[in-house]
C-alpha positions in Angstrom: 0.0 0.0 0.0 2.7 2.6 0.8 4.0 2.2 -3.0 1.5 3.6 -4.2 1.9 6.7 -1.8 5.0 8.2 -3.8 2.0 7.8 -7.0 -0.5 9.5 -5.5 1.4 12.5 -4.8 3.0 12.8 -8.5 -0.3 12.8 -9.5 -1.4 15.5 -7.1 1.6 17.8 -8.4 0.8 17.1 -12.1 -3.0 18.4 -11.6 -1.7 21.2 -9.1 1.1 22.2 -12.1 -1.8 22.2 -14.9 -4.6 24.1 -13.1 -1.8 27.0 -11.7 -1.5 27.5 -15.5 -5.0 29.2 -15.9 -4.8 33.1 -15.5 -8.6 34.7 -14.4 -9.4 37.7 -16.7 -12.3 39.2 -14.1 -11.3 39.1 -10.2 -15.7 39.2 -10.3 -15.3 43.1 -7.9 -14.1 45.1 -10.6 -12.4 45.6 -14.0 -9.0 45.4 -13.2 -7.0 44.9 -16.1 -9.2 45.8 -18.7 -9.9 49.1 -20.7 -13.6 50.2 -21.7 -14.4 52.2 -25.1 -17.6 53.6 -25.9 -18.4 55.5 -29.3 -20.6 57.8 -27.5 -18.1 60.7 -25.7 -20.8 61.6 -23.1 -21.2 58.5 -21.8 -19.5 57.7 -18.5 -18.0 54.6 -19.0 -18.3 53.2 -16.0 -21.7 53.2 -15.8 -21.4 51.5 -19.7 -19.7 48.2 -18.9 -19.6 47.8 -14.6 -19.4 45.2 -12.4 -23.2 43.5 -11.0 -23.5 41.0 -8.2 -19.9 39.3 -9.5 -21.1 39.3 -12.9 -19.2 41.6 -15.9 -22.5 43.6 -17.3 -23.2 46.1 -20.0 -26.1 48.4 -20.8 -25.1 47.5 -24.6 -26.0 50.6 -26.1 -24.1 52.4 -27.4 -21.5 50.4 -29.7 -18.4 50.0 -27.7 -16.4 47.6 -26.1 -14.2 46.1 -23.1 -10.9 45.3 -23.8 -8.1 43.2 -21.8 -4.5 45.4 -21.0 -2.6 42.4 -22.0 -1.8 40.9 -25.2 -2.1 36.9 -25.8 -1.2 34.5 -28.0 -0.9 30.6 -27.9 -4.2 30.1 -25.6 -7.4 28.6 -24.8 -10.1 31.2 -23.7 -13.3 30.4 -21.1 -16.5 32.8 -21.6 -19.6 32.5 -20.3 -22.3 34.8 -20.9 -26.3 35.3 -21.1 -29.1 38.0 -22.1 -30.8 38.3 -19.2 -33.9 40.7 -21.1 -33.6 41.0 -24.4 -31.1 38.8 -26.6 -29.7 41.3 -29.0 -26.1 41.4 -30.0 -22.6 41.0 -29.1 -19.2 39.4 -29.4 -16.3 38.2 -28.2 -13.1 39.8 -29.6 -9.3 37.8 -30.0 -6.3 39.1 -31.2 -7.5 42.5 -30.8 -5.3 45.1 -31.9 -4.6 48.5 -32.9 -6.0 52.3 -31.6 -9.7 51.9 -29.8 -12.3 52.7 -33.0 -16.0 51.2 -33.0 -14.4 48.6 -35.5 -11.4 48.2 -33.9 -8.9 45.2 -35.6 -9.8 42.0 -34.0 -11.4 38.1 -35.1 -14.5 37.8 -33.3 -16.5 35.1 -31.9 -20.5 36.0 -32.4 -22.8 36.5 -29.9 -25.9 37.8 -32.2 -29.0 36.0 -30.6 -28.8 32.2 -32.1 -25.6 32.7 -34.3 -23.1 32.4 -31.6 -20.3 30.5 -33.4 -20.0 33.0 -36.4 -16.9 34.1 -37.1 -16.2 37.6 -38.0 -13.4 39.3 -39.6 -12.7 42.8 -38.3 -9.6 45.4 -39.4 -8.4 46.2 -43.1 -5.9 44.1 -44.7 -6.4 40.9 -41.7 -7.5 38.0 -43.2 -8.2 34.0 -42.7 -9.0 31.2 -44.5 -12.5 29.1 -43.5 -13.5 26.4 -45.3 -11.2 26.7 -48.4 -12.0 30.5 -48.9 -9.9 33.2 -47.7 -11.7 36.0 -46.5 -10.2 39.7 -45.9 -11.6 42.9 -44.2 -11.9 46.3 -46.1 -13.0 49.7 -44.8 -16.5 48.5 -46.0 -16.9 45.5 -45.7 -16.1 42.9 -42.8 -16.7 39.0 -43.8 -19.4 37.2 -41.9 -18.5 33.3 -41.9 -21.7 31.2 -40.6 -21.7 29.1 -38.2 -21.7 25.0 -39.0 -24.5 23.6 -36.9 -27.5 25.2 -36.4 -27.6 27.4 -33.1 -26.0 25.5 -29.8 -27.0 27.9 -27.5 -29.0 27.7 -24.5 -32.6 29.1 -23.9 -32.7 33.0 -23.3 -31.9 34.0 -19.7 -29.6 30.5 -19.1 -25.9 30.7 -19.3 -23.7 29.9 -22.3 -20.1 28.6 -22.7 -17.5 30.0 -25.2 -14.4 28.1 -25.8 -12.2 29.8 -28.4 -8.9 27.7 -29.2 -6.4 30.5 -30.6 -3.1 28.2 -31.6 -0.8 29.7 -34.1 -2.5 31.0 -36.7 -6.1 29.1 -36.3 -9.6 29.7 -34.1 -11.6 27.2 -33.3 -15.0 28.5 -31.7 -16.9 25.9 -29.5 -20.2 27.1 -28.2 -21.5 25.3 -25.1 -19.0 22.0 -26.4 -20.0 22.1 -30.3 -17.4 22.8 -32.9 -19.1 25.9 -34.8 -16.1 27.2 -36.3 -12.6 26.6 -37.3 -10.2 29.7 -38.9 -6.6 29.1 -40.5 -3.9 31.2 -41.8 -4.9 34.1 -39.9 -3.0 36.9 -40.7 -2.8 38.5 -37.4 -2.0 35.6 -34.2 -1.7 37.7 -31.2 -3.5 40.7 -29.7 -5.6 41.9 -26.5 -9.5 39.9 -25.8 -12.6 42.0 -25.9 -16.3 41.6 -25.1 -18.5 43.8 -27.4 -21.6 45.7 -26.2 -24.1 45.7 -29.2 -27.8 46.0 -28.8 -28.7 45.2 -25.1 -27.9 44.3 -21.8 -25.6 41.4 -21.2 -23.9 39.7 -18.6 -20.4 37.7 -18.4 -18.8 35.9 -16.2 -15.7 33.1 -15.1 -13.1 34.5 -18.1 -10.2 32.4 -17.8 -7.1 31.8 -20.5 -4.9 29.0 -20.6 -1.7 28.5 -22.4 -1.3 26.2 -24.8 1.8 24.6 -25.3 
């Protein structure tokens, strides 16, 4: 029995090693570590994107978005999120970077009401290839790529899990465990993450990134 002691504690290390490896992107009392834009001037920000009973919440209108003061690359990122009224729109932003503008350079993850898993290309010139088709953004227009299942999201008011893969230069989006999207040959493979405000109010909470290695 005592040989399998020495075991037993390895073991212990390895999942102690693995789970020290995941860095929490909301402390759930405030919005250390991140920025917030908002299109309209007037608009205080804080009372735009806040912090509500642990939860990340935004009012949603006007456009805007929060935005993490670090840069990333190489990861695995954890959202959760749900409309608690009305499901408008929204979106989850990676490799974010460039000056704050409404359509600031980023890939995003949907969160439009039932197309969660859409990818979105955002910034002139950045580009990616999805299924065989490379797709770049201009200064008017910003490819859309569906989603490949029909929607996987939960019923309005329930919570919702995003789990965006960003290795190299591909994105896989998982919404709530299904495979909606993959991205390749992404011009653009490292950047700050950003949770868009869009339509109505919305609510966010355990962000986590992982490294991959």
């Amino acid at each position: 029995m005592k040989a399998f002691f020495p075991i037993i504690i390895f073991v212990l290390v390895l999942v102690s090693c693995s789970t020290s490896k995941k860095e929490h992107l909301f402390n759930g009392e405030n919005l250390e570590g991140w920025t917030i834009f908002v299109s309209d001037s007037t608009v205080n920000p804080n009372n735009y994107f806040y912090v509500n009973n642990g939860m990340i919440e935004t009012v949603g209108v006007p456009i805007g978005y929060l935005r993490t003061t670090k840069e990333y690359s190489n990861y695995k990122l954890h959202v959760e999120w749900r409309y608690p009224e009305v499901p408008t729109n929204s979106g989850v932003f990676v490799h974010t970077s460039g000056d704050d503008l409404i359509w600031v350079g980023h890939y995003q993850g949907q969160l439009k009401h039932e197309n969660a898993g859409d990818f979105i290309v955002h910034g002139v010139g950045r580009s990616a290839t999805l299924e065989d088709s490379t797709y770049t953004s201009t200064t008017d227009h910003k490819p859309l790529i569906s989603k490949y299942e029909s929607s996987s999201e939960s019923l309005v008011g329930e919570w919702n899990s995003y789990d965006i893969i960003c290795k190299g230069d591909t994105i896989e989006l998982m919404v709530n465990g299904v495979l909606q999207n993959v991205a390749t040959n992404c011009s653009v493979t490292k950047g700050s993450i950003g949770l868009q405000a869009e339509g109505s109010k919305i609510q966010f909470r355990n962000l986590w990134v992982e490294p991959l290695d």
